[in-house]
matplotlib code that plots the C-alpha trace (Angstrom):
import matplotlib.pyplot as plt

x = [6.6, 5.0, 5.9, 2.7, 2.8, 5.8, 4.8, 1.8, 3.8, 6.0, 3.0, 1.3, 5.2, 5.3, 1.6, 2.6, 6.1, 4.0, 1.2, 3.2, 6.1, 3.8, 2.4, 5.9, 7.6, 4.9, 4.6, 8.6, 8.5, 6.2, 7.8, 11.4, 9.9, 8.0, 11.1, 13.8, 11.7, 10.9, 14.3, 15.6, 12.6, 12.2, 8.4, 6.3, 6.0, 3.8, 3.2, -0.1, -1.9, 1.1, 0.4, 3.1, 2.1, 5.0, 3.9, 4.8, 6.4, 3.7, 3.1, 0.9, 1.0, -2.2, -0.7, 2.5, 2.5, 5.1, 4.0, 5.2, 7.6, 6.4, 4.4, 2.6, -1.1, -1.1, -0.8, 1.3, 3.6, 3.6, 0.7, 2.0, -0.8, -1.9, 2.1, 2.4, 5.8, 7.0, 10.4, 12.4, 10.9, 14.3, 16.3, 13.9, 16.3, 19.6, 21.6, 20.3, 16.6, 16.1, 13.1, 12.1, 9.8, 8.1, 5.0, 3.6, 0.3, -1.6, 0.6, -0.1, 2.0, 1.2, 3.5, 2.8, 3.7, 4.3, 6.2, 7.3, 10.8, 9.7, 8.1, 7.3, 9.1, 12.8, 12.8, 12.1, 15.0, 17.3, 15.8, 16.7, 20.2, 21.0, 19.6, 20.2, 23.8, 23.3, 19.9, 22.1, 24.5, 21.3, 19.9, 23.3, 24.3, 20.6, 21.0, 24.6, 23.6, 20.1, 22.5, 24.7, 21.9, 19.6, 18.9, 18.8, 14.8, 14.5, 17.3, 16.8, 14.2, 17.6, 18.1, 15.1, 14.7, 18.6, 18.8, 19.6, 17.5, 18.3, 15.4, 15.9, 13.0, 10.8, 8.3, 6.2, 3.5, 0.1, 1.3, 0.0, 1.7, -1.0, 0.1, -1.7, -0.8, -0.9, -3.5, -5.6, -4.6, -7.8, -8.3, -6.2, -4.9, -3.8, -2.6, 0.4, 1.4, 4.6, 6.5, 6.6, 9.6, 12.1, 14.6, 16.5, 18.8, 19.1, 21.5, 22.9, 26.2, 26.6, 25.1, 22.5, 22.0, 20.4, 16.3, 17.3, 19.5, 16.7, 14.1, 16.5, 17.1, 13.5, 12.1, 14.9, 13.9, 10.5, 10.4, 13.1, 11.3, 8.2, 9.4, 11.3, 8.2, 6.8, 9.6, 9.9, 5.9, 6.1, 2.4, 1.8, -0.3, 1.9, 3.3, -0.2, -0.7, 1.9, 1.2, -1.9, -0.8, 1.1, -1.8, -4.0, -1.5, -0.4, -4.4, -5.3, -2.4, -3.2, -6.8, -5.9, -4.2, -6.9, -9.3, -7.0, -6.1, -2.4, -1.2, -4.7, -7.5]
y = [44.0, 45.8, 45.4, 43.3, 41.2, 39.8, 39.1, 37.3, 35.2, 34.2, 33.2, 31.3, 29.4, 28.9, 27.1, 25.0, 24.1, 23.1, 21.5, 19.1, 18.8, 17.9, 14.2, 13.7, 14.0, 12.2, 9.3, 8.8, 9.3, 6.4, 4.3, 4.7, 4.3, 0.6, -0.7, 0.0, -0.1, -3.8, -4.3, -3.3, -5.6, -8.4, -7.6, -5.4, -1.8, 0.6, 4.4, 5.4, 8.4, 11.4, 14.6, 18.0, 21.6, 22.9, 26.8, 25.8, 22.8, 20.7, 17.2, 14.8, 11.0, 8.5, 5.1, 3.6, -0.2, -2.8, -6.4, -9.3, -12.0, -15.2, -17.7, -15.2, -14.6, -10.8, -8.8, -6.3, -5.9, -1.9, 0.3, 4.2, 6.3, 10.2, 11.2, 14.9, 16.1, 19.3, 19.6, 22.2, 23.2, 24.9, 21.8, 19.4, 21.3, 20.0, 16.9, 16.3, 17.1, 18.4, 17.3, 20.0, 17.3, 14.3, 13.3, 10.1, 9.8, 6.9, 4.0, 0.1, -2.3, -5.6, -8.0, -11.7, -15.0, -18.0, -20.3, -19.2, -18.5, -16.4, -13.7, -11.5, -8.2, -10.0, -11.8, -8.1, -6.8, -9.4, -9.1, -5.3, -5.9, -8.5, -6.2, -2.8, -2.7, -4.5, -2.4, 0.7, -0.4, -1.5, 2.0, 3.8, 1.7, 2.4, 6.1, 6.2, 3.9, 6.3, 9.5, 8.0, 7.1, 10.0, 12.1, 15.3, 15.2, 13.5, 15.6, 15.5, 12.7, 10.3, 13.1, 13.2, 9.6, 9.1, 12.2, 11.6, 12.8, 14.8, 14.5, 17.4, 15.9, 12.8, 12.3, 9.3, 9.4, 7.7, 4.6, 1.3, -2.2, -5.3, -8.7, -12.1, -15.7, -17.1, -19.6, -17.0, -13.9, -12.5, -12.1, -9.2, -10.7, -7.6, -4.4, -1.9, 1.3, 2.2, 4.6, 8.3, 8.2, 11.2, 11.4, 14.0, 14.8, 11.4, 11.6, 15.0, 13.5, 11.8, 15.1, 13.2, 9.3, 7.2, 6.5, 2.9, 3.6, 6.1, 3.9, 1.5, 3.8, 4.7, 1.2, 0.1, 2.4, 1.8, -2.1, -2.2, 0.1, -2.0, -5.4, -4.1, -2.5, -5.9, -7.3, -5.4, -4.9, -8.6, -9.7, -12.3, -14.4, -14.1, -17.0, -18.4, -17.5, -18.6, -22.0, -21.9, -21.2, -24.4, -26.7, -25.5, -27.0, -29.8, -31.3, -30.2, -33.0, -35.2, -34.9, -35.4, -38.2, -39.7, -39.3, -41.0, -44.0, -43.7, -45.4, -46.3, -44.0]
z = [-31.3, -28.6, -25.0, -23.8, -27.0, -25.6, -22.3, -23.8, -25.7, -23.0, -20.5, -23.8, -23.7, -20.1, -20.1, -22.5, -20.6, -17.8, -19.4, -21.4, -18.4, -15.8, -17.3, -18.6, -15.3, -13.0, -15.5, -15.1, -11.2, -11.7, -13.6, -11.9, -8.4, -10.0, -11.7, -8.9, -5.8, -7.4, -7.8, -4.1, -2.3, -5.2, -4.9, -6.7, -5.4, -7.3, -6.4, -7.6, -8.2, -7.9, -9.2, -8.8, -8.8, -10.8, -9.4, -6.1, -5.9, -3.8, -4.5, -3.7, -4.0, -3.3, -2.3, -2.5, -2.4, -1.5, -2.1, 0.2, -0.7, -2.2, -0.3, 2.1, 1.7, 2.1, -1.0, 0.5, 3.0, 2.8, 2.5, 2.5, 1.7, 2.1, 1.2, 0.9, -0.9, -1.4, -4.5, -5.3, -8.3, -9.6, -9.0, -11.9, -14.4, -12.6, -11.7, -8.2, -7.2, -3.9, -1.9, 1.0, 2.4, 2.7, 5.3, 5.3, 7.4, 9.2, 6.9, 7.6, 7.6, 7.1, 10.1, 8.7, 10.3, 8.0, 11.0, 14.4, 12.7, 9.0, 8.8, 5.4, 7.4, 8.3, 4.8, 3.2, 5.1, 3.9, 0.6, 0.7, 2.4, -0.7, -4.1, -3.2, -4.6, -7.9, -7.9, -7.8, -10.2, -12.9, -12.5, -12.8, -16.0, -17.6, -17.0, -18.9, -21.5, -22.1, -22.3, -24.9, -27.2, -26.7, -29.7, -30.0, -30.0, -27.2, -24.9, -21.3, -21.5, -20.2, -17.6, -16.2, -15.2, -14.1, -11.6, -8.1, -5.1, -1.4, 0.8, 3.3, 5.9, 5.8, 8.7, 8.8, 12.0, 13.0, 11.6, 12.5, 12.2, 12.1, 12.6, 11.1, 10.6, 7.2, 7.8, 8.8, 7.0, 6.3, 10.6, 12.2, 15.4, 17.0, 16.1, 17.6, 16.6, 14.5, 16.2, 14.3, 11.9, 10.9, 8.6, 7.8, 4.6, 2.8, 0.3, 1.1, 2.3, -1.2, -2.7, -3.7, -4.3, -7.1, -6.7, -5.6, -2.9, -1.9, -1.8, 0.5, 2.8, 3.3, 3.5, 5.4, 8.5, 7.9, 8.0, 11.0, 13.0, 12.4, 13.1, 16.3, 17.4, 17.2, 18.6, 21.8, 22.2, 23.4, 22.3, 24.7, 21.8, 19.2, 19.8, 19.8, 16.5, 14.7, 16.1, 15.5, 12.2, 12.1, 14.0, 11.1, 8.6, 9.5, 10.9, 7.5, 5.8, 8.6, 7.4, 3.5, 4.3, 6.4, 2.9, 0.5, 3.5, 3.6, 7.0, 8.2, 9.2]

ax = plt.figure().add_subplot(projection="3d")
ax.plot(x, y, z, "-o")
ax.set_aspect("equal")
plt.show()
């Protein structure tokens, strides 16, 4: 077979490889982000929209979600949108994947008072504090459990969604935290800006660390630096707020109980 016969073939091979690779990878990214960022907060957190040049290595993701706890009348907590990524492209085929970087611009997060001593951002953290372990030991015990069954069709399907990660540089900036009372979540009080965020080589010291403990980390910094920020900005109404919060609640029992004439009107 002639010389350029064979590097036809090879390129035909190589389109293929990416063509049918790409989808495969991005729908696990997906779905291993969804199952143990859920796990880690106890909400729902969704990434949407990722896509990954395999020529180059440059990502891009729309929107990552993280829903608030229970009870709370914003839908998320966590907005993190316009994420660039650039991966190691030569370390898909191995054990850890290296991240070169991550940059996260103009995120919101959502600061929401349900009583002047819960918030959705502190129960988060001690949601995060509480799960991450047993998160990290679900998503470890999947991973061996898919290796020992995989078939022989199906090799490196297990791999793929079990590797761990090293994220060389992760730079959140533009950021902006907005703070509400439940009664009256649909009206932005005020607003502050997050603080620019950098990280640098998470999981390296482990040589890399499962997608849940990843996740942690990241959200961790995120939602501490966020409810400091709040914290230390010392809003002079927020105090207001969450009472008025409260005022709201309790004249609206006072006023159901008025209407069905329990203790007098």
């Amino acid at each position: 077979m002639k010389k350029k016969y064979i590097i036809l073939l090879i390129l035909i091979a190589a389109a293929a490889g990416f063509y049918f690779f790409t989808p495969s990878f991005e729908s696990i990214v997906r779905q291993v982000v969804h199952k143990y960022g859920s796990a880690v907060t106890g909400t729902d957190v969704n990434l949407d929209g990722f896509s990954l040049k395999l020529a180059n290595g440059e990502g891009h993701i729309g929107k990552i979600t993280v829903g608030n706890p229970q009870n709370y009348k914003l839908k998320n907590a966590l907005e993190l949108g316009g994420i660039s990524v650039k991966v190691d492209i030569k370390s898909l085929t191995k054990d850890v994947i290296i991240i070169e970087s991550v940059e996260v611009n103009k995120p919101v997060i959502n600061y929401e008072l349900l009583s002047l001593t819960q918030n959705n951002l502190s129960q988060l953290l001690e949601k995060i504090k509480k799960n991450t372990a047993s998160a990290e030991k679900a998503e470890l015990k999947a991973d061996n459990q898919a290796k020992t069954e995989e078939k022989p069709a199906e090799k490196g399907k297990a791999d793929s969604a079990g590797k761990k990660v090293i994220i060389k540089k992760l730079v959140i900036r533009d950021g902006e935290i907005s703070i509400a009372a439940s009664a009256a979540a649909d009206i932005t009080k005020t607003t502050v800006k997050l603080p620019a965020i950098t990280l640098n080589n998470i999981g390296e010291e482990k040589k890399g660390t499962t997608v849940a403990e990843t996740v942690s980390k990241v959200l961790n910094k995120i939602i501490n630096t966020a409810y400091q920020t709040v914290v230390d900005s010392k809003i002079t109404d927020l105090k207001n707020v969450a009472q008025e919060s409260l005022n709201n609640v309790v004249g609206g029992v006072k006023d159901r109980i008025k209407e069905i004439g329990i203790f007098g009107k």
